[in-house]
NUDRENBA-297668 format. One record per residue (C-alpha): x, y, z. Coordinates in steps of 0.5 Angstrom, whole numbers. Layout:
<rs>
X; Y; Z
...
</rs>
This chain:
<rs>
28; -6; 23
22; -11; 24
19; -13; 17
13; -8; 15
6; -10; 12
4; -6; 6
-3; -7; 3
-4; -3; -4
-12; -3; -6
-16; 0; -12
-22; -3; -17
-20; -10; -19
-12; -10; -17
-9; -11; -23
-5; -4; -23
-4; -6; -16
0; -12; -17
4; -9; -23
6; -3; -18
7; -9; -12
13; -12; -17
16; -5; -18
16; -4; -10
19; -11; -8
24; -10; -14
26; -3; -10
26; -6; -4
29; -12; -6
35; -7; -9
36; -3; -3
35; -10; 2
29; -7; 6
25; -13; 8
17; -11; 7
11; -16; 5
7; -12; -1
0; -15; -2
-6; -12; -7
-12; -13; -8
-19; -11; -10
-24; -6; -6
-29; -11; -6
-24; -16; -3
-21; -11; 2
-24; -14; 8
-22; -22; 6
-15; -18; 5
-14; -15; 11
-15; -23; 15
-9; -25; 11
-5; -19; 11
-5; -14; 18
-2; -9; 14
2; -2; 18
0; 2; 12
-6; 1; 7
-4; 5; 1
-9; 7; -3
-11; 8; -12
-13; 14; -14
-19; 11; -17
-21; 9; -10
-19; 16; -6
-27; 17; -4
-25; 11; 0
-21; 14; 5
-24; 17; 11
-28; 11; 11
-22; 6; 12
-19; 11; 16
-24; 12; 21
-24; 4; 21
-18; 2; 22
-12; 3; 26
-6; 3; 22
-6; 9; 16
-10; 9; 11
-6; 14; 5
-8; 15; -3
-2; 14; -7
1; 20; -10
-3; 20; -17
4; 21; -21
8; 16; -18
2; 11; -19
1; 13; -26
8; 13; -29
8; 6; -23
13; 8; -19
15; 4; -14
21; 7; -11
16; 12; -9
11; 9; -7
15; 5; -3
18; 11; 1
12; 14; 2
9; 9; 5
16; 7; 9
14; 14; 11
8; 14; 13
9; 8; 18
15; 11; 21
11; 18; 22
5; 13; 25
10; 9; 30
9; 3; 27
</rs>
């Protein structure tokens, strides 16, 4: 499997970058190679020269932001599952987004 990009984005990237260890450590655990990054929603755009992600998933503080994102880019743009986000999940979290690329093609 190629490796994946996975960019998560809210307000100031702090629940973000938490959620981003949890994720790593489940990929870690079932030996799935992905890059997982975070950043803020002002940063969104120097973010994206960095990372070219197959999958931005979105906070639940930021879900207004999805159509927009989703009508600019071309890779997926998805809001996290409130409940996984908030209990910061990161299994789940990286299955959905797993799944969200794999059902896009990428």
């Amino acid at each position: 499997m190629a490796e994946k990009n996975i960019l998560l984005v809210c307000n100031a990237g702090m629940s973000t970058s938490l959620l981003v260890t949890k994720m790593q450590k489940a990929a870690d655990k079932d030996d799935i190679t992905v890059n997982i990054a975070a950043t803020a929603s002002p940063d969104l755009k120097n973010k994206l020269d960095e990372v070219k992600p197959d999958v931005m998933m979105l906070g639940p503080q930021v879900r207004y932001m999805e159509k927009k994102l989703a009508a600019e880019y071309d890779f997926p743009v998805k809001v996290i599952n409130m409940r996984d986000y908030g209990l910061m999940n990161g299994e789940n979290v990286l299955k959905d987004a797993l799944a969200t690329i794999d059902a896009a093609g990428k």
